[in-house]
KOLMARTOR-409534 format. One line per 8 residues: number of its first residue (from 1); their letters; for each residue x, y, z of N, C-alpha, C. Coordinates in steps of 0.1 Angstrom, whole numbers, plus 5000, padded with zeros to 4 digits. Example, Ala and Ser with C-alpha at 12.3 -4.5 7.8 and 13.67 -1.06 7.14 Angstrom:
# residues 2
1> as> 5132,4943,5078,5123,4955,5078,5132,4967,5078 ~ 5128,4978,5071,5137,4989,5071,5129,5000,5079
//
This chain:
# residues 313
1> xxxxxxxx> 5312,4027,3989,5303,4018,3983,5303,4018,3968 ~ 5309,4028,3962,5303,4036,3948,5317,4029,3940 ~ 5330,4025,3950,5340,4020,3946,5340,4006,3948 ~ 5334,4002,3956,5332,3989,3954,5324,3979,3943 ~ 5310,3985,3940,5306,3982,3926,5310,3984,3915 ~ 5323,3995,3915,5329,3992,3902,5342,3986,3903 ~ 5343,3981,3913,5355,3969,3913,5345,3955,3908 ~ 5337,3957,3912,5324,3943,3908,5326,3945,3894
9> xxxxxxxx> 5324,3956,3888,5316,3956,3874,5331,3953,3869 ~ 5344,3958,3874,5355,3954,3868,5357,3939,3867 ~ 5353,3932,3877,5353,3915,3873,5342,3908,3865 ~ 5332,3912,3859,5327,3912,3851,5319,3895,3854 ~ 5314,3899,3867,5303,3887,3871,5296,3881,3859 ~ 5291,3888,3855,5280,3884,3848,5284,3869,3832 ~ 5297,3873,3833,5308,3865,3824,5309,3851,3833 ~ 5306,3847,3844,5307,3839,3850,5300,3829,3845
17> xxxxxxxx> 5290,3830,3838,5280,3821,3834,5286,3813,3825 ~ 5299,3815,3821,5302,3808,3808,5310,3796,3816 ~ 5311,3797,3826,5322,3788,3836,5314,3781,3841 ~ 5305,3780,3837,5294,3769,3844,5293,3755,3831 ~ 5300,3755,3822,5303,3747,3812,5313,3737,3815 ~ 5319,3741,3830,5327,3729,3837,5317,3719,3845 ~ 5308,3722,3841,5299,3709,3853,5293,3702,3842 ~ 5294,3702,3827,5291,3698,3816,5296,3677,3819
25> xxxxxxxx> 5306,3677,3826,5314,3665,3824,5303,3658,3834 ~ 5303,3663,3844,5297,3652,3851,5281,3652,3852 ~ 5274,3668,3844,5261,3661,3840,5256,3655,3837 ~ 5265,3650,3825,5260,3641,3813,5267,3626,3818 ~ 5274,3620,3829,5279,3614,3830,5275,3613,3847 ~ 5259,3614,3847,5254,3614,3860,5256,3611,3877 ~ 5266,3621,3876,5274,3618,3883,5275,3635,3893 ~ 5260,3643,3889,5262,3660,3891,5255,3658,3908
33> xxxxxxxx> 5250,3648,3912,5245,3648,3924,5253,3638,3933 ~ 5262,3633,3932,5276,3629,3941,5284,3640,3950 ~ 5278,3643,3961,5287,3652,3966,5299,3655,3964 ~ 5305,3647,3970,5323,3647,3967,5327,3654,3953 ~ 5323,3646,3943,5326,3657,3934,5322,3670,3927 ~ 5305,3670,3930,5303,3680,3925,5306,3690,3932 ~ 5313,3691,3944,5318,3701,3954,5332,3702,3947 ~ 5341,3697,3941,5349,3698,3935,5356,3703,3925
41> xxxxxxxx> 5341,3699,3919,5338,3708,3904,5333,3720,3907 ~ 5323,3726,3917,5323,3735,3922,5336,3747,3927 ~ 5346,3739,3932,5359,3745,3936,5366,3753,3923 ~ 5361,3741,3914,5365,3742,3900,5359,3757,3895 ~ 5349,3758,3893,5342,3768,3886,5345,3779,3894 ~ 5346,3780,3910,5354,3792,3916,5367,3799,3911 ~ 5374,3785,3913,5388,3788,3903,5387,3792,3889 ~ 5381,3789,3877,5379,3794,3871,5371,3809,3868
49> xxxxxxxx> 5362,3814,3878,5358,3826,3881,5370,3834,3885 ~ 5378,3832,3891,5390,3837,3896,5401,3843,3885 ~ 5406,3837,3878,5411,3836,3869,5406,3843,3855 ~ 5391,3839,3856,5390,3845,3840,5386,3861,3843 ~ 5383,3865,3857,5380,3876,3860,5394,3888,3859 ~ 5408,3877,3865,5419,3886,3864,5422,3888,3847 ~ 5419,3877,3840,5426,3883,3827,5412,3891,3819 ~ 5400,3896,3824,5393,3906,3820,5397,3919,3823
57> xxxxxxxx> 5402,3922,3835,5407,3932,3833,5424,3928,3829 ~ 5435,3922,3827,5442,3921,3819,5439,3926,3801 ~ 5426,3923,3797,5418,3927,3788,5416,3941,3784 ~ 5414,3947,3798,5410,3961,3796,5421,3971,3797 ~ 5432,3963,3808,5446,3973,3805,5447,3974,3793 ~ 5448,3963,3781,5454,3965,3770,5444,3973,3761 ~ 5435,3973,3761,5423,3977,3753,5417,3991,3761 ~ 5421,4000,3771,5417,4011,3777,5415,4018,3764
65> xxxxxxxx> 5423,4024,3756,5422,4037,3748,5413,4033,3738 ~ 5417,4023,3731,5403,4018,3722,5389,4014,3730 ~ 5389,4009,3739,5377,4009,3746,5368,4021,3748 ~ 5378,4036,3747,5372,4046,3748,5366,4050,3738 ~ 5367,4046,3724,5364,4048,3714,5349,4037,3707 ~ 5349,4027,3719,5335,4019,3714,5326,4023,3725 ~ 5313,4021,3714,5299,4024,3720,5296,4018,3732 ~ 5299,4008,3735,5296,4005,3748,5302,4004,3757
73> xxxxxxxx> 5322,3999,3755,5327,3995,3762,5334,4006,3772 ~ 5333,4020,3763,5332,4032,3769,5330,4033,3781 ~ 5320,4026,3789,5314,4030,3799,5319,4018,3811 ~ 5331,4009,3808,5335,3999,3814,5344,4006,3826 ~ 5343,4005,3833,5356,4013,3845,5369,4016,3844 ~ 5375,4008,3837,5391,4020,3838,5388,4024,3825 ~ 5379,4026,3811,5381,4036,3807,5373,4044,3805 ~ 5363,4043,3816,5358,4052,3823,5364,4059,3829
81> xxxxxxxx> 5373,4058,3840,5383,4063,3846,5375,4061,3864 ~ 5366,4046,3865,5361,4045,3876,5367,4039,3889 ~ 5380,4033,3886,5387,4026,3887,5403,4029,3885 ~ 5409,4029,3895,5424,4030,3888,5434,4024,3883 ~ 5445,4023,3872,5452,4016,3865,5461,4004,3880 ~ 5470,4010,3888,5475,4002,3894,5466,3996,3906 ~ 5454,4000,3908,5442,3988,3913,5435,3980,3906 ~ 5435,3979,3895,5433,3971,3887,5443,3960,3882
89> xxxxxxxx> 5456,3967,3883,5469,3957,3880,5471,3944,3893 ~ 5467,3951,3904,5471,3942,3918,5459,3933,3917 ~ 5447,3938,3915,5436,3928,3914,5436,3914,3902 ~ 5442,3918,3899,5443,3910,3884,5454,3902,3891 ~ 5466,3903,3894,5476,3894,3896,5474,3890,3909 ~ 5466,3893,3920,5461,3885,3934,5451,3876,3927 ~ 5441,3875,3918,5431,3872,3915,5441,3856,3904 ~ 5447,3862,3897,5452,3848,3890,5462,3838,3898
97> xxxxxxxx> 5472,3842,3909,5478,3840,3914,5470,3831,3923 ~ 5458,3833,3928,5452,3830,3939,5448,3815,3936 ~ 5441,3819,3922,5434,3806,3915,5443,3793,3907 ~ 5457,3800,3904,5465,3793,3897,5467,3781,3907 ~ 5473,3789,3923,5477,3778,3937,5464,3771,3937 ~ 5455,3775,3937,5441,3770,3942,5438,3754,3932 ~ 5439,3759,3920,5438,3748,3911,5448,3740,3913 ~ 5464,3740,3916,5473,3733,3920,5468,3723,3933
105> xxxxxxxx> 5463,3723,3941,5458,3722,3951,5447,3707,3946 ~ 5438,3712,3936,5432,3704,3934,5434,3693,3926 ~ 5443,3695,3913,5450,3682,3905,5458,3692,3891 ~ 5464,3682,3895,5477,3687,3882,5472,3686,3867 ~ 5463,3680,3863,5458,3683,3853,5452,3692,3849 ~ 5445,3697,3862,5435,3710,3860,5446,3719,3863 ~ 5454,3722,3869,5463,3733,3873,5469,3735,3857 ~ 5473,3722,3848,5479,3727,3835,5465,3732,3824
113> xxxxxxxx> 5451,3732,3827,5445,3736,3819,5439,3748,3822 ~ 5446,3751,3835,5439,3766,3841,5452,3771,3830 ~ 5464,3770,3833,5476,3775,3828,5472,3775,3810 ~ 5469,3767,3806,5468,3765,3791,5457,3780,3789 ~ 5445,3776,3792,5433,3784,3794,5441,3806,3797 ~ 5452,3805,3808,5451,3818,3812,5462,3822,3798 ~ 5474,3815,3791,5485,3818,3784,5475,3820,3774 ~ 5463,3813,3765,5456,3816,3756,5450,3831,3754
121> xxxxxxxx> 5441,3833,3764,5437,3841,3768,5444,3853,3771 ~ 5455,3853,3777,5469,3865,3774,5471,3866,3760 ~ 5473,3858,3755,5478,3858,3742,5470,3863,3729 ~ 5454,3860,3734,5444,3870,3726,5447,3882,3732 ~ 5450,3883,3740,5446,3902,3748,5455,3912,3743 ~ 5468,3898,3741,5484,3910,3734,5478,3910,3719 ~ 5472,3901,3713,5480,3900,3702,5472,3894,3690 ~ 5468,3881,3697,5456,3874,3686,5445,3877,3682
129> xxxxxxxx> 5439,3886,3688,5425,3893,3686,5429,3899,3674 ~ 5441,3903,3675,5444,3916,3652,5448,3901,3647 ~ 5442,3891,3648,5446,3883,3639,5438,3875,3631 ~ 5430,3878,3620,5417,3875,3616,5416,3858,3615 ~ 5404,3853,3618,5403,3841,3619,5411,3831,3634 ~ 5417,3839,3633,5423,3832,3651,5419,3835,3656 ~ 5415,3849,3657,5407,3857,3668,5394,3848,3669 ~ 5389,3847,3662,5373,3838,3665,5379,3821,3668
137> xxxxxxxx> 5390,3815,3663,5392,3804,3671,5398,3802,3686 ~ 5407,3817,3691,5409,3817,3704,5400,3821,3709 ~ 5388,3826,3709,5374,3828,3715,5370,3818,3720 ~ 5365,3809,3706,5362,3793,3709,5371,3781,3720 ~ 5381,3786,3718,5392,3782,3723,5389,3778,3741 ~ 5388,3792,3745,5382,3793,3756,5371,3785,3763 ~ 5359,3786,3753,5353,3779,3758,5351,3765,3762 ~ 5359,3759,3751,5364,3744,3748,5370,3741,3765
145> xxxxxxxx> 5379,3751,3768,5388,3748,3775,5381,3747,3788 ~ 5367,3752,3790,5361,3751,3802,5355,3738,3806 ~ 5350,3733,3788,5348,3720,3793,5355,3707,3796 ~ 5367,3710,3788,5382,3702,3798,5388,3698,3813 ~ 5385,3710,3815,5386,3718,3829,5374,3710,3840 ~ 5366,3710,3837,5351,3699,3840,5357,3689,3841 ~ 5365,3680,3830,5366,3667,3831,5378,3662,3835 ~ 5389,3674,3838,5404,3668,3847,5399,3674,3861
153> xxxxxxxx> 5394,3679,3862,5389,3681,3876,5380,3670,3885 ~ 5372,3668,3874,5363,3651,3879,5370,3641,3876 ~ 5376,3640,3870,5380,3621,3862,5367,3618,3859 ~ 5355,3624,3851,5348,3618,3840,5347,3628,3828 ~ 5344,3618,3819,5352,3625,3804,5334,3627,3793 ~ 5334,3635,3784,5321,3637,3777,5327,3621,3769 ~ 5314,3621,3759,5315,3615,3746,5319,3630,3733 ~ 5323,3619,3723,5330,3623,3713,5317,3634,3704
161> xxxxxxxx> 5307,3628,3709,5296,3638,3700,5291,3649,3708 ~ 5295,3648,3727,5293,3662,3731,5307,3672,3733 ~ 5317,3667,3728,5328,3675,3728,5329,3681,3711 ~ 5324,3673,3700,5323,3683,3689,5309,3691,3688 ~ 5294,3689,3695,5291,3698,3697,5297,3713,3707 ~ 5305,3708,3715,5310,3719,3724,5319,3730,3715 ~ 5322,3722,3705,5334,3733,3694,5325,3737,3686 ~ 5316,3732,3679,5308,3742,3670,5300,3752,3678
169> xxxxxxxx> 5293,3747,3689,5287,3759,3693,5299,3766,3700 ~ 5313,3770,3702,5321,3779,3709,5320,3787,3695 ~ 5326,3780,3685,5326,3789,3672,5312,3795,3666 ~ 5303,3789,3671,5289,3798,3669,5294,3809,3674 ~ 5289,3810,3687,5292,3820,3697,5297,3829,3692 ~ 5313,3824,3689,5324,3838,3690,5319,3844,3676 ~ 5314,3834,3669,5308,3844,3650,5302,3854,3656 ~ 5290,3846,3661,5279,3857,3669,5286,3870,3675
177> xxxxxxxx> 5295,3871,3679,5303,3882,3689,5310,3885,3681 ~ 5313,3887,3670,5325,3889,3659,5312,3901,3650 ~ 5299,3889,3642,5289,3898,3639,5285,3909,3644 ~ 5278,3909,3655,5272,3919,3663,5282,3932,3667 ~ 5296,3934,3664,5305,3940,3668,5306,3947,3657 ~ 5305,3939,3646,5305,3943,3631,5294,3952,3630 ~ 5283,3950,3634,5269,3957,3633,5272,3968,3644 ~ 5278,3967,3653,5279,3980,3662,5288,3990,3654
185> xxxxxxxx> 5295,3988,3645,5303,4000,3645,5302,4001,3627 ~ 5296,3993,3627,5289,3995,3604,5287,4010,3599 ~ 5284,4023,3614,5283,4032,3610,5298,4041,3611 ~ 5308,4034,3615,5321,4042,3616,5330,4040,3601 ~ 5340,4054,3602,5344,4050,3587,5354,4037,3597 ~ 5365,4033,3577,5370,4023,3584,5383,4026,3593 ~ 5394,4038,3590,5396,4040,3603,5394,4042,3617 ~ 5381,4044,3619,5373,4041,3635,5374,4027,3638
193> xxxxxxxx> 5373,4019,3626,5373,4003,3629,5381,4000,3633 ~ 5393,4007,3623,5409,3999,3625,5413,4005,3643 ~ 5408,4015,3648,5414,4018,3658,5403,4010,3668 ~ 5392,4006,3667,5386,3999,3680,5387,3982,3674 ~ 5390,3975,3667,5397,3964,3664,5398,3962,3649 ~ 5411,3961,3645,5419,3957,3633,5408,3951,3624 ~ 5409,3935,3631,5402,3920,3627,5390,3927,3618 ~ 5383,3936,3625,5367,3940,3616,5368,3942,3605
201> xxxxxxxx> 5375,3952,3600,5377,3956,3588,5380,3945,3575 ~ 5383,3936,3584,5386,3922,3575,5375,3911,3570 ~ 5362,3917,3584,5353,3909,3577,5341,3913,3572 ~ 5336,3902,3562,5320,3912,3559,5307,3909,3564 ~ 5299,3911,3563,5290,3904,3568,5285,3895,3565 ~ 5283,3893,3549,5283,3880,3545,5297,3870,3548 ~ 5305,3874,3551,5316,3859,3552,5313,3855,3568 ~ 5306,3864,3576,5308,3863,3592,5289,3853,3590
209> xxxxxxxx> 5278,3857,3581,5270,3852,3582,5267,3833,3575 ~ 5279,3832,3567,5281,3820,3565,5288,3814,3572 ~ 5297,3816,3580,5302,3809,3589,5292,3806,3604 ~ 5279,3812,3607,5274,3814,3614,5265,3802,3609 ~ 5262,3805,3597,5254,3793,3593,5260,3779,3596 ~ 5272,3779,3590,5276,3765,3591,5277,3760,3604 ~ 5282,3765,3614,5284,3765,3629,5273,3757,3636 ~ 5261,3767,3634,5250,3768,3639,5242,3755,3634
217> xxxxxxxx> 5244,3747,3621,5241,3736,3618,5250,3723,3623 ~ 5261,3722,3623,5267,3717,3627,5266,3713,3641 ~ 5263,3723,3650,5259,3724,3664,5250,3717,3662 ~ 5236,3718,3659,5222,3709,3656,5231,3699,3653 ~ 5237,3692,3644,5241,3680,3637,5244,3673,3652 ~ 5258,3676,3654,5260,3675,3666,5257,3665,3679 ~ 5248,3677,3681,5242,3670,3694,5234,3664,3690 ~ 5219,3667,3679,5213,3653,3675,5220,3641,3673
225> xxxxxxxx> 5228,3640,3670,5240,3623,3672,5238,3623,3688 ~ 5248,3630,3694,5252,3625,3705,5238,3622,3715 ~ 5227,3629,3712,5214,3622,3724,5206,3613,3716 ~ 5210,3609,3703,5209,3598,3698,5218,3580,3702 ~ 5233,3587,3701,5239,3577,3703,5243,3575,3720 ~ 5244,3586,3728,5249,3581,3735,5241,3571,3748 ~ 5247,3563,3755,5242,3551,3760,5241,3557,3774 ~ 5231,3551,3780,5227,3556,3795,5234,3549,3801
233> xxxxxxxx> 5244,3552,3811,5254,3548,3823,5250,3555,3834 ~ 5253,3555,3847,5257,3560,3861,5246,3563,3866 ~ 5231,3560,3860,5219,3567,3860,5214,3557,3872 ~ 5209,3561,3885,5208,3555,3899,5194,3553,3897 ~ 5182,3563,3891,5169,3560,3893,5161,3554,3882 ~ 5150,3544,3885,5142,3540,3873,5126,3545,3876 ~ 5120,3545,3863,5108,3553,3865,5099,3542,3859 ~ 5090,3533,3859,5088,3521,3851,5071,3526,3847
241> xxxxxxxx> 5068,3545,3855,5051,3548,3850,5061,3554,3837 ~ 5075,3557,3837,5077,3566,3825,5078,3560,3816 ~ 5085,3548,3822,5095,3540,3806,5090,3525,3811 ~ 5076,3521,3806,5066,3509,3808,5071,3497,3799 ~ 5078,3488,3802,5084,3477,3792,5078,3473,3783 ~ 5063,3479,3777,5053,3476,3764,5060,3480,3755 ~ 5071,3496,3755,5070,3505,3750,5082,3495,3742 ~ 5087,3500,3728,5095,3496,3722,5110,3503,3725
249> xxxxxxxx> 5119,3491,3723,5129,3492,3732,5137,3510,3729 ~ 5137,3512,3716,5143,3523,3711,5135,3533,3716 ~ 5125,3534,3723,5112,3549,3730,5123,3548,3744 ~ 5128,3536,3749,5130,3536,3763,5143,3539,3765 ~ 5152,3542,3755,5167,3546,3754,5169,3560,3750 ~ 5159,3566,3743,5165,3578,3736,5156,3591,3741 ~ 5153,3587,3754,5144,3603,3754,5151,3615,3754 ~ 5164,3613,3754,5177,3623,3756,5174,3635,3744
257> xxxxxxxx> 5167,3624,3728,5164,3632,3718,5155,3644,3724 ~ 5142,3641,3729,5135,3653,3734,5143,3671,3733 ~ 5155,3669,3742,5163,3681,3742,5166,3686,3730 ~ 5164,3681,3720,5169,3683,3707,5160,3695,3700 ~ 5148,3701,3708,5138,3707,3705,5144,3722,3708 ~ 5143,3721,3727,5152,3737,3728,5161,3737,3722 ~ 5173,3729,3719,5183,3733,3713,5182,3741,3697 ~ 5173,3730,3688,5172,3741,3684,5161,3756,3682
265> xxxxxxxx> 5152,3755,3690,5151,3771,3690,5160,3779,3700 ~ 5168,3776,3705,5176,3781,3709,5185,3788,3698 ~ 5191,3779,3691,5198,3786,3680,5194,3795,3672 ~ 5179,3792,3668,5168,3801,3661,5171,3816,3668 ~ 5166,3817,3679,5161,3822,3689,5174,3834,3688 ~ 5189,3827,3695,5202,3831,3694,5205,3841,3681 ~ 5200,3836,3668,5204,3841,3659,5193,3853,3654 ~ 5182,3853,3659,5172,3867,3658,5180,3878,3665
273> xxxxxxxx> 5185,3872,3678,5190,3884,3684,5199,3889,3679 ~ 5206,3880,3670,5224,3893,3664,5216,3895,3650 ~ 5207,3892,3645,5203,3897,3629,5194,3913,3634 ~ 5186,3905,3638,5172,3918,3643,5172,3930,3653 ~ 5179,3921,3663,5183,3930,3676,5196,3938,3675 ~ 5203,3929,3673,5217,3933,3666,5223,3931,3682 ~ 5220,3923,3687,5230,3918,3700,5236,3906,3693 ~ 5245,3898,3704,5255,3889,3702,5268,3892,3706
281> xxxxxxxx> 5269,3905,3707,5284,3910,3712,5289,3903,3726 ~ 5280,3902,3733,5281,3893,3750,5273,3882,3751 ~ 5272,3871,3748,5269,3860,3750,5258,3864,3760 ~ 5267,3862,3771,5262,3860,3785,5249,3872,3786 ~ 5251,3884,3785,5245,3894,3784,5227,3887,3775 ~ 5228,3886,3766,5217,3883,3757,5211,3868,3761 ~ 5219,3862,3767,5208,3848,3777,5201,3856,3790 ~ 5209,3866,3794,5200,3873,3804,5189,3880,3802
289> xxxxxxxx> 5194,3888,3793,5181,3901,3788,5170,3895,3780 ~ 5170,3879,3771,5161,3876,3767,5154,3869,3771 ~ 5144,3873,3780,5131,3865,3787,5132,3848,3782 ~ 5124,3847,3765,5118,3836,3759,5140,3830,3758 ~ 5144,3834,3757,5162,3825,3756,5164,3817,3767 ~ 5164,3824,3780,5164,3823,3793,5156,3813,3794 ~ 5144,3812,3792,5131,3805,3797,5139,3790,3790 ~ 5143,3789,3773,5146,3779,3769,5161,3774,3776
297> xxxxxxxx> 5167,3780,3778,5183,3773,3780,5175,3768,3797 ~ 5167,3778,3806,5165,3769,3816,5154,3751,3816 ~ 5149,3755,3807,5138,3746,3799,5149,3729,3796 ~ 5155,3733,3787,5165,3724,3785,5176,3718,3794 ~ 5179,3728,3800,5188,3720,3818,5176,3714,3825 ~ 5168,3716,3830,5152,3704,3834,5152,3694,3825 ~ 5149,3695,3817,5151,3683,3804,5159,3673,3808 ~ 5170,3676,3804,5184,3671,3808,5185,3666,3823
305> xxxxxxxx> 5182,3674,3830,5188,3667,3846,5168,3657,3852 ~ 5160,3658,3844,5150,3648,3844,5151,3638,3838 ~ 5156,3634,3823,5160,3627,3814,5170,3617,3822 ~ 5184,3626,3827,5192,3621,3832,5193,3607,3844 ~ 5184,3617,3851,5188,3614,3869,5171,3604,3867 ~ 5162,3610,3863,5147,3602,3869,5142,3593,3858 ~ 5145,3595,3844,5139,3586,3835,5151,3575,3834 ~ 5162,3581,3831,5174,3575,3826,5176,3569,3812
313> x> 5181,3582,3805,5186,3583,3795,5175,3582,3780
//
């Protein structure tokens, strides 16, 4: 039993949350309550659980001996020693193999963006992570790629203002996880740094805290456009106690703006935690652990899929 949960903890579930950024396409493009496809996109987000799990531990083969050297990651299974090297090897390559066919299966577009998505992802694990400033764009990189993945798997595509919000906030993010990494190990000299990642030693905290800023504005910028400009399509239900024809035409088009509220305490919110808390190192990790974050990211999917589906737009 005791080997089984750390085969779990080696796939690193809890990372799964970020793969839920493939149903982004057909949220916004009301189209998440059509069976057919959102079962598809669903297939989708399996396959990409599959996948991004083998190249996590791909991650940790390469990173075992330095991993033993950081504060937290220390306690991760193979270099823990909870887990063994060639069961870890076979899992990783059943696990990508499985999902590569799987996505094949479903459309050739998503089969080449699973393939784009896993060579990236290799490619930080060998190599681009000691590469300062790439490293935080192949982070981003990833993310991007999830919401791609969303829209060759459906055949529906975002607008232009929620695919450049999708890139500022990936580069939020990865700042944030670049930061907080920085703060974990601020008390090592700098050879401790250079041996648990190169990239750090490169940055300071003021160059990682302006880039955070710009990001994080940008994101706001962003998406206030895009739930400003974008136009309600595919939306099935009308609400006429919500949106009463008295009301002036521009009240009955843009309630989309509303979301504009969590979003930004969200970012507020996001950035207390890597200043004060000094988290940000796991994304996913600090939407879980923080009650009032949690409350808002769920707060804002209600928004969104009420806006969407019952007011319309």
């Amino acid at each position: 039993m005791k080997k089984l949960y750390n085969i779990i903890r080696l796939l690193r579930p809890r990372q799964w949350i970020k793969n839920l950024a493939i149903f982004a396409a057909i949220t916004f493009t009301g189209e998440l309550f059509n069976v057919p496809i959102f079962l598809r996109v669903t297939a989708g987000f399996i396959i990409l659980c599959f996948i991004s799990s083998g190249i996590y531990i791909i991650n940790d083969l390469f990173d075992i001996e330095k991993d033993k050297l950081h504060p937290f990651k220390k306690f991760r299974p193979l270099p823990h020693g909870d887990v063994s090297i060639p069961s870890a090897i076979f899992l990783s390559i059943l696990l990508i193999v499985v999902g590569l066919f799987w996505s094949y299966l479903l459309s050739t577009a998503f089969f080449l963006t699973a393939m784009i998505y896993l060579i990236l992802q290799f490619s930080y694990s060998a190599f681009l992570k000691h590469i300062t400033v790439i490293d935080i764009l192949a982070l981003a990189g990833g993310y991007i790629l999830r919401v791609y993945a969303g829209e060759f798997v459906s055949s529906y595509h975002i607008s232009v203002w929620l695919l450049l919000t999708t890139i500022s906030l990936s580069l939020f993010l990865a700042i944030g996880k670049r930061r907080s990494e920085l703060t974990l190990v601020s008390q090592y000299s700098t050879s401790q740094i250079n041996a648990i990642r190169k990239t750090l030693s490169h940055y300071s905290e003021r160059l990682l805290d302006v880039y955070a800023a710009v990001f994080a504005t940008s994101t706001f910028i962003a998406y206030s456009l895009f739930t400003f400009l974008e136009n309600s399509r595919s939306f099935t239900i009308t609400n006429d106690l919500l949106m009463p024809e008295f009301l002036p035409s521009y009240l009955n088009r843009k309630w989309l703006m509303l979301t504009i509220i969590p979003v930004v305490y969200g970012l507020m919110r996001y950035l207390q935690d890597i200043y004060e808390k000094h988290e940000g190192e796991s994304p996913e990790r600090v939407i879980i652990s923080d009650k009032p974050l949690l409350f808002n990211v769920l707060l804002w999917i209600f928004l969104v899929i009420i806006i969407i589906y019952v007011i319309g737009g």
